[in-house]
C-alpha positions as CSV (number, residue, x, y, z in Angstrom):
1,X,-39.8,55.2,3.4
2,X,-41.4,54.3,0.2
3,X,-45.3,53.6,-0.7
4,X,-44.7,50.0,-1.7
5,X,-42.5,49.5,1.8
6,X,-45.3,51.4,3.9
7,X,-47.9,49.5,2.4
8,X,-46.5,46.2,2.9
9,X,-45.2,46.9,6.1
10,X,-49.0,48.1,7.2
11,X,-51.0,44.6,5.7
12,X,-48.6,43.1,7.9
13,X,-49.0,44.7,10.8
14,X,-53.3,44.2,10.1
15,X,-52.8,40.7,9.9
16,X,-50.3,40.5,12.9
17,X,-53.1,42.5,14.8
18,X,-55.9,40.4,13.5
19,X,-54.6,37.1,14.6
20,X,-54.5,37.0,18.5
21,X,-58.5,39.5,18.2
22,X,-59.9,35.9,16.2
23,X,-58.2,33.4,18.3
24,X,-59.3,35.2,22.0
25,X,-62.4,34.9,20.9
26,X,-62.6,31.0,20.5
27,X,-60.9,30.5,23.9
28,X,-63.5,30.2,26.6
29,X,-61.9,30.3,30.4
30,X,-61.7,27.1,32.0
31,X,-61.8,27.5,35.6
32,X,-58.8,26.0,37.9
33,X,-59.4,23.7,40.6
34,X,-57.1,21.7,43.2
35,X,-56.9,18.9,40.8
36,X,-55.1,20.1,38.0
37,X,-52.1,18.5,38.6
38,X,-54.1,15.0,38.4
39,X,-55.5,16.6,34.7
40,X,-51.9,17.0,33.6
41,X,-51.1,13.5,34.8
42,X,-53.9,11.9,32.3
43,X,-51.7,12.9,29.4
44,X,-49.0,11.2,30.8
45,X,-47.8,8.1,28.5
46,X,-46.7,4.9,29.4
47,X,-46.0,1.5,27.5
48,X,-49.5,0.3,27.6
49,X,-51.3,0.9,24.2
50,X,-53.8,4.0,24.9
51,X,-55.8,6.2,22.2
52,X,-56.8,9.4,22.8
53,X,-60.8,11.0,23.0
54,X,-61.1,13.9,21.4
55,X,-63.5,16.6,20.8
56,X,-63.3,19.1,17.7
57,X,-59.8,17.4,17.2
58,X,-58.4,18.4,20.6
59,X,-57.4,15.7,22.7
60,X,-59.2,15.5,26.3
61,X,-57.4,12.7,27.5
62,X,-56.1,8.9,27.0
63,X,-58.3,5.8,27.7
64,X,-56.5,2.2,27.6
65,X,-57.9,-0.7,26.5
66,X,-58.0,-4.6,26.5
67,X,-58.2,-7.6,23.8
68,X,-61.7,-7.6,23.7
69,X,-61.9,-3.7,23.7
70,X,-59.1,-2.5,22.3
71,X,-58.2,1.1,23.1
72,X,-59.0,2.9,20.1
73,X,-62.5,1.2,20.1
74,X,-63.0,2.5,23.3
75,X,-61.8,6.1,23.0
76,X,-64.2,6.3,20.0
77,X,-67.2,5.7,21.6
78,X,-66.6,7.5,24.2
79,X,-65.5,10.3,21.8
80,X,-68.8,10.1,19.7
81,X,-71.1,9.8,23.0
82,X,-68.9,13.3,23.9
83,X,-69.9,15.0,20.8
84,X,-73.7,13.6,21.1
85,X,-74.0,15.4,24.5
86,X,-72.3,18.4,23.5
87,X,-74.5,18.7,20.2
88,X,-77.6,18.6,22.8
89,X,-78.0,22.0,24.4
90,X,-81.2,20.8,26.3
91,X,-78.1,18.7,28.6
92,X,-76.4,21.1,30.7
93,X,-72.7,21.0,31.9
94,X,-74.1,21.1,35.5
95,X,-75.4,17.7,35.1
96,X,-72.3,16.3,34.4
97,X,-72.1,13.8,37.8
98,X,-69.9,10.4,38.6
99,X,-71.9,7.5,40.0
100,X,-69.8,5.0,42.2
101,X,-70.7,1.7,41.1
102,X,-68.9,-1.4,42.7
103,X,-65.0,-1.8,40.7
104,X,-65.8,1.4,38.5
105,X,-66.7,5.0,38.1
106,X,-69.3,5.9,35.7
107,X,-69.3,9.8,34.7
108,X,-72.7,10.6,32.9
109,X,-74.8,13.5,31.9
110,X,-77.9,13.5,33.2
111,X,-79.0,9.7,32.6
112,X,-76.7,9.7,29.6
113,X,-73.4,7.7,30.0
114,X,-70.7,9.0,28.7
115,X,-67.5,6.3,30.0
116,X,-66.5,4.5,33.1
117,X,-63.2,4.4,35.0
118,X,-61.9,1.3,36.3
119,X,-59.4,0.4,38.5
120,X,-57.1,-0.4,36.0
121,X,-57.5,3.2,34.5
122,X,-56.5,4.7,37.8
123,X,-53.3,1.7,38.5
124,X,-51.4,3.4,35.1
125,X,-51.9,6.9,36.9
126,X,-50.9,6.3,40.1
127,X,-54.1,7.9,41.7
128,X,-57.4,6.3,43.1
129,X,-60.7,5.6,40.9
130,X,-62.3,8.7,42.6
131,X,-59.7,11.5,42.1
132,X,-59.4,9.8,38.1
133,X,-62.6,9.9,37.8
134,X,-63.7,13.7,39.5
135,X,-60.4,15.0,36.7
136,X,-61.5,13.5,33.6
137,X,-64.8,15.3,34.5
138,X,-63.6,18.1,34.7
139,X,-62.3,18.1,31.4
140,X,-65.1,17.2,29.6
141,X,-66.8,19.8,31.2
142,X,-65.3,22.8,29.7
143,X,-64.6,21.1,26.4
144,X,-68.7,20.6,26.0
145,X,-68.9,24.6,27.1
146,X,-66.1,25.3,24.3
147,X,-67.8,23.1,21.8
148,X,-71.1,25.0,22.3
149,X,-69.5,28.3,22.1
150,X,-68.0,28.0,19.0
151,X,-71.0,26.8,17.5
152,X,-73.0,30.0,18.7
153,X,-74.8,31.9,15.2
154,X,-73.4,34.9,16.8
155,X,-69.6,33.9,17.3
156,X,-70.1,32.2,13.5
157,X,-70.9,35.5,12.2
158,X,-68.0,37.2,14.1
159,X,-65.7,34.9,12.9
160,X,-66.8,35.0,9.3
161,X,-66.4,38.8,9.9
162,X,-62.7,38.1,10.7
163,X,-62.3,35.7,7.9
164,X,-63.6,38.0,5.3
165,X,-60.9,41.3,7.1
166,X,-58.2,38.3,6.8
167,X,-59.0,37.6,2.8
168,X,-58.9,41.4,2.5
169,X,-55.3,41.6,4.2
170,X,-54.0,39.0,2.7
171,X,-55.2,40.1,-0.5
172,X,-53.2,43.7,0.2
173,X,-50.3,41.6,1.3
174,X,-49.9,39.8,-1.7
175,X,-50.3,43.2,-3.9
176,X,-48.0,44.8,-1.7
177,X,-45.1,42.2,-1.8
178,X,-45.8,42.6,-6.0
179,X,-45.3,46.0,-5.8
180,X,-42.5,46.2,-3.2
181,X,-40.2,43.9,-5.0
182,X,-40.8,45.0,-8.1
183,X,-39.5,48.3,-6.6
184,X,-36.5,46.3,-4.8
185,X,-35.7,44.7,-8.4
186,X,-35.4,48.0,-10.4
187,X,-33.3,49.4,-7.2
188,X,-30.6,46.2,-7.3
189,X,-30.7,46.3,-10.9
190,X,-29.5,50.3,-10.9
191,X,-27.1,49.8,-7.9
192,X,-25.8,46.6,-9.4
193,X,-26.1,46.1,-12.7
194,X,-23.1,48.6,-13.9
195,X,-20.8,47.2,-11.0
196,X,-21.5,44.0,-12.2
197,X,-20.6,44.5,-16.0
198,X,-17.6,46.4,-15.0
199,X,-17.1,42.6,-12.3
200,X,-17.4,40.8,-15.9
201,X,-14.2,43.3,-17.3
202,X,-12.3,43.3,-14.9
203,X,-12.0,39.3,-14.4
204,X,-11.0,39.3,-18.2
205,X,-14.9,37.7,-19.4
206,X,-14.1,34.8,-16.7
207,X,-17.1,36.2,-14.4
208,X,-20.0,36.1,-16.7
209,X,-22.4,39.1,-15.8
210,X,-25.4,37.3,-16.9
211,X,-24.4,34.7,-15.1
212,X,-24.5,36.8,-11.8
213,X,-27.4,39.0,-12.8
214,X,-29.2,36.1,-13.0
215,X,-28.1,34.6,-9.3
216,X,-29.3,38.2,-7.7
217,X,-32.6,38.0,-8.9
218,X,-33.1,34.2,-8.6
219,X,-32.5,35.3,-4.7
220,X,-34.6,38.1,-4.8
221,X,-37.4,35.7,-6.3
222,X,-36.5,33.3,-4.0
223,X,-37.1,35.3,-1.3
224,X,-40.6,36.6,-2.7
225,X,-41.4,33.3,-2.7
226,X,-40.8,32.1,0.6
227,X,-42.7,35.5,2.0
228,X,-45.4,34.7,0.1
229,X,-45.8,31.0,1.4
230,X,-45.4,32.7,5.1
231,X,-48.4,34.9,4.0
232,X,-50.3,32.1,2.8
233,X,-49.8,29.9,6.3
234,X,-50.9,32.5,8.5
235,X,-53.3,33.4,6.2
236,X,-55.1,29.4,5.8
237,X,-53.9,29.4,9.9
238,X,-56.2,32.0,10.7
239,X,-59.1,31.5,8.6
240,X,-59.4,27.8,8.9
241,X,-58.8,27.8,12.8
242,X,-61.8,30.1,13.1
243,X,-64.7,27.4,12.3
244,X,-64.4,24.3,14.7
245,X,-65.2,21.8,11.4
246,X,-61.6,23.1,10.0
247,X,-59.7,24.0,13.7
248,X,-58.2,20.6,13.7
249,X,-56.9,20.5,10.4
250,X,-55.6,24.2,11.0
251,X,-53.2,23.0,13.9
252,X,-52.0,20.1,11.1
253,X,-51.0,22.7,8.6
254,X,-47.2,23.5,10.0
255,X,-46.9,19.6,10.7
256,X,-47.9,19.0,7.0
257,X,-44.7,21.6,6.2
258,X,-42.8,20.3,9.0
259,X,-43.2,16.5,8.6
260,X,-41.7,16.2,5.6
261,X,-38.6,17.7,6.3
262,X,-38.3,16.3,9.9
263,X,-38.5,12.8,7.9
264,X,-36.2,13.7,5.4
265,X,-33.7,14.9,8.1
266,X,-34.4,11.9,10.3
267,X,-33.3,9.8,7.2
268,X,-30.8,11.4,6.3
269,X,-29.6,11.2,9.6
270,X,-29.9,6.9,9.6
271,X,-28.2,7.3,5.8
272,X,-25.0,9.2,7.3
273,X,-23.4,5.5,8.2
274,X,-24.3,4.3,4.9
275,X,-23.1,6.6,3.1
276,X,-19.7,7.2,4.9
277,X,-19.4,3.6,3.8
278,X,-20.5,4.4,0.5
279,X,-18.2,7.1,-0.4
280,X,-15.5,5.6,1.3
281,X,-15.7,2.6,-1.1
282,X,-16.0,4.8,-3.9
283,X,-12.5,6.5,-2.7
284,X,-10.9,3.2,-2.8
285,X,-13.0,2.4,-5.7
286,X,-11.1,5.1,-7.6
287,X,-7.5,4.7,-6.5
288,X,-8.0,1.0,-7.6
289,X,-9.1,1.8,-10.9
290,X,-6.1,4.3,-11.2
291,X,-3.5,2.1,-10.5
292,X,-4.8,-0.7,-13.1
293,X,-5.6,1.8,-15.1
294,X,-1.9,3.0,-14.7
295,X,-0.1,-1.1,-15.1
296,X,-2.3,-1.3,-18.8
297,X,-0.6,2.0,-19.8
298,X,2.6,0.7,-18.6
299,X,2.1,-2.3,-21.0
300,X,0.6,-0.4,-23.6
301,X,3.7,1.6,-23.8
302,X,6.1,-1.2,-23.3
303,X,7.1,-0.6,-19.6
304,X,5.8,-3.7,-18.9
305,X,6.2,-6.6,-21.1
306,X,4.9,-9.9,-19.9
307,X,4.9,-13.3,-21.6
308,X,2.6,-14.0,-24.2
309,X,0.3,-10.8,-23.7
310,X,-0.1,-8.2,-26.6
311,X,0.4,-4.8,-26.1
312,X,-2.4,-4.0,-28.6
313,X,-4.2,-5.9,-25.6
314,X,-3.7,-3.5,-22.8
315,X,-6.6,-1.6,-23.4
316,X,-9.6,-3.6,-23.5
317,X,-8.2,-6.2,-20.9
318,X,-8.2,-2.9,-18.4
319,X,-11.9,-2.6,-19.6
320,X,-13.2,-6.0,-18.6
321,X,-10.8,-5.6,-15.5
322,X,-12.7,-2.2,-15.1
323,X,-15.8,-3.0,-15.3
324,X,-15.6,-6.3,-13.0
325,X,-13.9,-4.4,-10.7
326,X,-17.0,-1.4,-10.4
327,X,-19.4,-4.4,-10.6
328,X,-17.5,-5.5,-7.2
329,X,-18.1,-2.4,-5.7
330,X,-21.5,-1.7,-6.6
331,X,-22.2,-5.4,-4.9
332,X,-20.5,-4.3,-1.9
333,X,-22.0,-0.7,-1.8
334,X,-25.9,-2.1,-2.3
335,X,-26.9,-3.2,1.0
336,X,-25.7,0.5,2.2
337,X,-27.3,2.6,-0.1
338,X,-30.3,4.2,1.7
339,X,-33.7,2.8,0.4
340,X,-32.0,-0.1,-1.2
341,X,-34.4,-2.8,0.9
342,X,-37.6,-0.6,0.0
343,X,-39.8,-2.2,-2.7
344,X,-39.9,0.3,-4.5
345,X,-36.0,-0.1,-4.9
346,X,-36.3,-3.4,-5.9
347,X,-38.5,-2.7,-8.5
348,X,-37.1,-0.6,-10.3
349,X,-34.0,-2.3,-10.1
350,X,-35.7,-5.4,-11.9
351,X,-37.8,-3.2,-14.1
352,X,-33.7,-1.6,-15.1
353,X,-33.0,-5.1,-15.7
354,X,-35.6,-6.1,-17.8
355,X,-35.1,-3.1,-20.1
356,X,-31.8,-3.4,-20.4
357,X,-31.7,-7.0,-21.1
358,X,-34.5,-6.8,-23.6
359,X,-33.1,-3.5,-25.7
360,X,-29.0,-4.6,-25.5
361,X,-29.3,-8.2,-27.3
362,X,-27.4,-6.7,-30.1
363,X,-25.2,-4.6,-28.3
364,X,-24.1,-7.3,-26.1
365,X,-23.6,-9.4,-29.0
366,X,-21.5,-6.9,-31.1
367,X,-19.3,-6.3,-27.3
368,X,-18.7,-10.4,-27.1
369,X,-17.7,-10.2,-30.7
370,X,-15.6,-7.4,-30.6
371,X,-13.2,-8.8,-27.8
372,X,-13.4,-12.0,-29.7
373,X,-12.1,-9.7,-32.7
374,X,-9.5,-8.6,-30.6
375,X,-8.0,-11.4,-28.8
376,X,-7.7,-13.4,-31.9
377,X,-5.7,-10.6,-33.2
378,X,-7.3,-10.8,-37.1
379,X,-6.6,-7.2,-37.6
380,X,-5.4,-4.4,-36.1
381,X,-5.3,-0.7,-36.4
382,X,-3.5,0.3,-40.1
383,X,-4.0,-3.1,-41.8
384,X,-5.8,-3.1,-45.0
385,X,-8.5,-5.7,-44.9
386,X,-11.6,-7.2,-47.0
387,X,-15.1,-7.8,-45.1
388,X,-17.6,-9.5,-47.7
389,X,-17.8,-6.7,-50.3
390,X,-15.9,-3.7,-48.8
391,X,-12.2,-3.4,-48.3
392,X,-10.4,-0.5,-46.2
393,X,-8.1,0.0,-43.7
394,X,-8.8,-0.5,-40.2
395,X,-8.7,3.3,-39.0
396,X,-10.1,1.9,-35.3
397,X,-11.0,-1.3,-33.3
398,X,-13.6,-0.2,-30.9
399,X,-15.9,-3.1,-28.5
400,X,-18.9,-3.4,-30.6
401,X,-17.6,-1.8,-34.3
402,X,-14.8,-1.6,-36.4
403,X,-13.9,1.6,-38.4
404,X,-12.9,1.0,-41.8
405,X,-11.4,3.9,-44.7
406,X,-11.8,2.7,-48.2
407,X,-9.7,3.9,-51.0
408,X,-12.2,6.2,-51.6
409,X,-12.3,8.1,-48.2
410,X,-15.1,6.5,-46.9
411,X,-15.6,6.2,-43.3
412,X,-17.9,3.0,-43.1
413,X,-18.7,1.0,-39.7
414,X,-18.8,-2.7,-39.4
415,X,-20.4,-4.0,-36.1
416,X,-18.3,-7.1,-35.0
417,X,-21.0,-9.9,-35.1
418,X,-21.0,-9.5,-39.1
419,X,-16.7,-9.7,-38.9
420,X,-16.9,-12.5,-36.5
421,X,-19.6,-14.1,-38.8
422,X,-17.6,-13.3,-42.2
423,X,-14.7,-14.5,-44.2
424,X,-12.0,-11.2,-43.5
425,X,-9.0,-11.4,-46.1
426,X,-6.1,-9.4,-44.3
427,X,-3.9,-8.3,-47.2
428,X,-1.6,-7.0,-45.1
429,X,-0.4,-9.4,-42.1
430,X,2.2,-11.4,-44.7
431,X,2.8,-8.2,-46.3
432,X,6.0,-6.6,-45.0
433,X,7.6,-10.5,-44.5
434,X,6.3,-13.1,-47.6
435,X,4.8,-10.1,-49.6
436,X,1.4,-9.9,-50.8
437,X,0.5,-11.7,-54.0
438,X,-1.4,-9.2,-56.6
439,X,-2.7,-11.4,-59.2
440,X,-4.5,-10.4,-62.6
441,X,-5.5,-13.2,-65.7
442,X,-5.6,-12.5,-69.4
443,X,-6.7,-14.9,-71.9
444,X,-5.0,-15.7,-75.1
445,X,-5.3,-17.5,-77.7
446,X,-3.4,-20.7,-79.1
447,X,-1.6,-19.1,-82.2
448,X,0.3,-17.4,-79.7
449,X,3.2,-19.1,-77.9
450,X,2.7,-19.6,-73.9
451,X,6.9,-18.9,-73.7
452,X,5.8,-16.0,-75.3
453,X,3.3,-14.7,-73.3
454,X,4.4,-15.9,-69.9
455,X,7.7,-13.6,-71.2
456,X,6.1,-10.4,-72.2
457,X,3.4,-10.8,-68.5
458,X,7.0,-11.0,-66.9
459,X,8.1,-8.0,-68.8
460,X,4.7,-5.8,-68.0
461,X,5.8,-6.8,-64.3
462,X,9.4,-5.5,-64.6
463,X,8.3,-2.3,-65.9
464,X,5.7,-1.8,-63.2
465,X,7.1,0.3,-60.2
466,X,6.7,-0.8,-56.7
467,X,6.4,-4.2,-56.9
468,X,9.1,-6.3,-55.7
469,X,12.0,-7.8,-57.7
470,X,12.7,-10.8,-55.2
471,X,10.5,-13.3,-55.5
472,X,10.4,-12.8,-59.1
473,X,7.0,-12.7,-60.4
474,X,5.3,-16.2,-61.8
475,X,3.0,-17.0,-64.3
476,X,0.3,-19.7,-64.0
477,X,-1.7,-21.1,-66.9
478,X,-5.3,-21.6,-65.5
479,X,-6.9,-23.0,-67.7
480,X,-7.4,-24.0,-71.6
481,X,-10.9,-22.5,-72.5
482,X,-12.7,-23.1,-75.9
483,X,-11.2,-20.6,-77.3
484,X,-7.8,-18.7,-75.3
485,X,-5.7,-20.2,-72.6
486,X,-6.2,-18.3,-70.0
487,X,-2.8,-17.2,-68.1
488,X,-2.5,-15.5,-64.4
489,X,0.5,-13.1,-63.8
490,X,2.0,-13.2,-60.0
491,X,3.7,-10.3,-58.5
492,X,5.1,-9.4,-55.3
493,X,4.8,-6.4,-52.9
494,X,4.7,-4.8,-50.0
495,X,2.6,-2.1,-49.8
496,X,-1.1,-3.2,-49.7
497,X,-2.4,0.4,-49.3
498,X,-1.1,0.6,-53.2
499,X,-2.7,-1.9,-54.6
500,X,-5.1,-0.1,-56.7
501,X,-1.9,2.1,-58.1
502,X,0.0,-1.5,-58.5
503,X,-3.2,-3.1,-60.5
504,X,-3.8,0.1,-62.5
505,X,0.0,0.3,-63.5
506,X,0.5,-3.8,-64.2
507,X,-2.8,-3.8,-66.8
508,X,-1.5,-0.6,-68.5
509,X,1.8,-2.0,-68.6
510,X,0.3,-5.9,-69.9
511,X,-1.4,-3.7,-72.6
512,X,1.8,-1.7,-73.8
513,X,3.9,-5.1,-74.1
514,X,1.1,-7.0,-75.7
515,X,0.6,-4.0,-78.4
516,X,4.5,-3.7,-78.8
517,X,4.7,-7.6,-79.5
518,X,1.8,-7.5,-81.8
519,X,-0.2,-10.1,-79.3
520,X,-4.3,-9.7,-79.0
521,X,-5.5,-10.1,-75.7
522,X,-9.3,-10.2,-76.3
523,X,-10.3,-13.1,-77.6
524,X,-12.8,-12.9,-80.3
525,X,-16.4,-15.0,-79.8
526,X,-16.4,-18.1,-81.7
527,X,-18.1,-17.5,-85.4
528,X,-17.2,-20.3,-87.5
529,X,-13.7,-22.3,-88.1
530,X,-11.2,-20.8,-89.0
531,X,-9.3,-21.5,-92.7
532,X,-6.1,-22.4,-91.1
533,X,-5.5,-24.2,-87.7
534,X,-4.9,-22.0,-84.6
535,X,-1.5,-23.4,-83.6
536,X,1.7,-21.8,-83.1
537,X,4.7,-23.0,-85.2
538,X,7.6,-24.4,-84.1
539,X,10.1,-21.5,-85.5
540,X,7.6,-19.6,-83.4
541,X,7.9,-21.2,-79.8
542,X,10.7,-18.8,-78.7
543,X,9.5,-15.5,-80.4
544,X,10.9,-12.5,-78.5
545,X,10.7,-11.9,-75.6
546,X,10.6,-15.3,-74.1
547,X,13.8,-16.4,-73.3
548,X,16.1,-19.4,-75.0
549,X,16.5,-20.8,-78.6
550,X,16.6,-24.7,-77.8
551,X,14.1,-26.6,-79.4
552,X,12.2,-29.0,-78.3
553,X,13.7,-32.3,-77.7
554,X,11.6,-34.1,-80.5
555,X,13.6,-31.5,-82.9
556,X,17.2,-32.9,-81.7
């Protein structure tokens, strides 16, 4: 054997030795007498309310009481006039007497009184006044002698003795369990640690050895620990059950450990129907919740397709039917949940519910908007689509945002209050069956035939590649400014993910025809009139390309 094992095993056995040496000393024979089987019978319990006298927090025996003396009342004075006598050495135990006094038995010391025993004491015992009265004497009797005896300088400085050999040992202890498994770590870790590695190999890096390592010595400290909180029990045990001021809360200290868990078992216990409840609702709770979440899939992928219901739909319907149908069960598992009555329960629950009530305003806001979005179908996923100042396509329709790409690969999130509050342009809902319109305006000026223009904004249409041929583009004349007439060229198409190619391809083409016709576009700012008026002559009103030769009817 090992130092650190021998030396551990030895403060042990010193404090194992040391324990029943203090307590024999604080034990003081109490002699036996024919009535002990009435003493045994005061400690009996019934259903009448009783409270126990005690001396140095050991309980002599139980009083009763009535509505004008209640029980604990009582067993406190008689408790306290106990103590007096037993503090007074100048009253011996030998004057410890009972007086018979008409309906009652008074015991007292000396002339002191110390309580009386009534017939009703004796009724809950089953025995007579007398024999009540001669057993609860004679244990107060050797409680006073006990008292006494502890409190002797002489047994104070013994004790005190043993306290100071018990710090020492426990002192030792606690060395020696550092050393020992300090010792008992370096031995696992060099029996182990290789076989644990080669563990880590062999299961292809699917058992992690640091992983494991780290579970050996969390049990090794784990069982330090609980050795050490053994060592520190007996230790408190001993030395606080040597001085009668700390005996009584000695005895208490395993309760304090025990308590605790005895509650927590006892509640667990009264939770188990609760809970089986509880997880047998969340059982159903789940196969529900798989089979709607199984018929929205169905109509999602167009297994299912009932009247009037979009398939784009599917999804967040199951949601709201998700979410209703977990509220349900969380109403029905509440009054089962254990601790769900305590106060404390219900205010945190309200506390839960204020925060969240006061921090989702907005969230709640964007969610409402966001089916709303949804169920009025304005968009959906792939369309190309204008929200105030940014246009993108709709990469994703989430409950409380909208994912848009711009043309510029920008990933840019619109909650839904500001869609549901804005003007959204879809450019691409008509698209694919009326076409979308792309429309662009030039201005020119009056020397220059509108049959002329309208022909060549036709032309610069024609040559443009991807718009559509049918319907043919259309020119508008939007207005006669100051100084240009200002037209606006039509087109047709059916791509709006192009547009910015289609706009970019129709101005360069609008430019080419213009130059190759000889036709300004840009009208200069007015500077002064010109020499000759700025009107188009008659030979003029069909110049190519525009189509026809007939004159006007006032030329006939």
């Amino acid at each position: 054997m090992n130092r650190p094992t021998t030396a551990l095993v030895a403060c042990i056995a010193m404090l194992a030795l040391l324990v029943p040496g203090a307590w024999a000393q604080d034990k003081v024979a109490v002699p036996a007498g024919n009535i002990s089987s009435i003493t045994s019978d005061i400690e009996a319990t019934t259903d009448v309310a009783r409270a126990a006298v005690t001396l140095d927090g050991e309980v002599l025996f139980r009083v009763r009481g009535v509505t004008a003396y209640p029980a604990e009342r009582r067993a406190l004075t008689v408790s306290g006039r106990i103590e007096a006598i037993a503090a007074d050495r100048s009253v011996s135990t030998n004057t410890l007497h009972v007086v018979e006094a008409g309906d009652r038995s008074n015991l007292l010391a000396g002339d002191r009184p110390i309580m009386s025993v009534l017939d009703a004491d004796a009724a809950l015992e089953g025995v007579s006044r007398q024999v009540l009265a001669e057993a609860t004497l004679k244990r107060i009797a050797p409680a006073i002698d006990t008292y006494r005896h502890d409190r002797n300088p002489r047994e104070l400085l013994l004790h005190t003795g043993y306290a100071l050999g018990a710090t020492l040992v426990f002192a030792l202890l606690l060395f020696g369990f550092r050393r020992a498994f300090r010792w008992l770590d370096a031995l696992v870790e060099r029996l182990l640690r290789s076989r644990i590695e080669g563990l880590q190999a062999q299961s292809h890096q699917i058992i992690q050895a640091d992983l494991v390592w780290k579970s050996v010595r969390g049990l090794l400290q784990g069982l330090q620990g609980f050795l050490i909180l053994v060592a520190v029990y007996l230790y408190l045990n001993l030395v606080l059950g040597l001085y009668p001021w700390t005996r009584a809360f000695a005895g208490r200290l395993l309760a304090l450990l025990l308590d605790p868990l005895r509650d927590i078992g006892m509640g667990v216990l009264h939770a188990v129907p609760g809970l089986a409840f509880v997880a047998i609702l969340a059982i159903v709770t789940r196969y529900v919740l798989r089979l709607t979440r199984l018929f929205f899939t169905s109509i999602e992928n167009g297994t299912i397709a009932p009247r009037n219901f979009e398939r784009e739909w599917s999804m967040p319907t199951y949601k709201i039917v998700r979410a209703l149908i977990i509220v349900a069960a969380l109403v029905m598992a509440y009054p089962h949940i254990p601790g769900s009555n305590s106060e404390a329960f219900k205010g945190l629950t309200i506390f839960l519910g204020v925060l969240f009530s006061l921090g989702s305003s907005s969230f709640i806001a964007n969610l409402i908007a966001g089916y709303s979005v949804i169920y009025r179908r304005a968009f959906k996923v792939g369309d190309r689509i204008r929200v105030n100042e940014i246009t993108g396509d709709v990469t994703e329709i989430r409950l409380v945002v909208t994912h848009l790409r711009t043309i510029k690969n920008e990933e840019i999130t619109v909650p839904n209050s500001v869609i549901i509050a804005s003007h959204v342009i879809n450019y691409s809902r008509l698209a694919h069956s009326r076409g979308l319109i792309l429309h662009t305006t030039v201005g020119i000026g009056y020397e220059t035939s509108w049959r002329q223009v309208e022909a060549m904004l036709r032309l610069a249409a024609e040559r443009t590649p991807g718009l559509l041929k049918e319907p043919p583009p259309f020119v508008l004349q939007k207005s006669l400014g100051d100084f240009a007439v200002t037209y606006e060229l039509n087109v047709y198409c059916d791509n709006p993910q192009g547009m910015a190619r289609f706009y970019t391809a129709l101005h360069q083409n609008i430019l080419d025809v213009f130059n190759e016709y000889g036709v300004q576009i840009m009208t200069p700012a007015y500077e002064g009139d010109p020499e000759a008026p700025k009107v188009v002559p008659k030979d003029q009103w069909f110049s190519a390309p525009a189509a026809g030769s007939t004159p006007p009817s006032g030329e006939r």
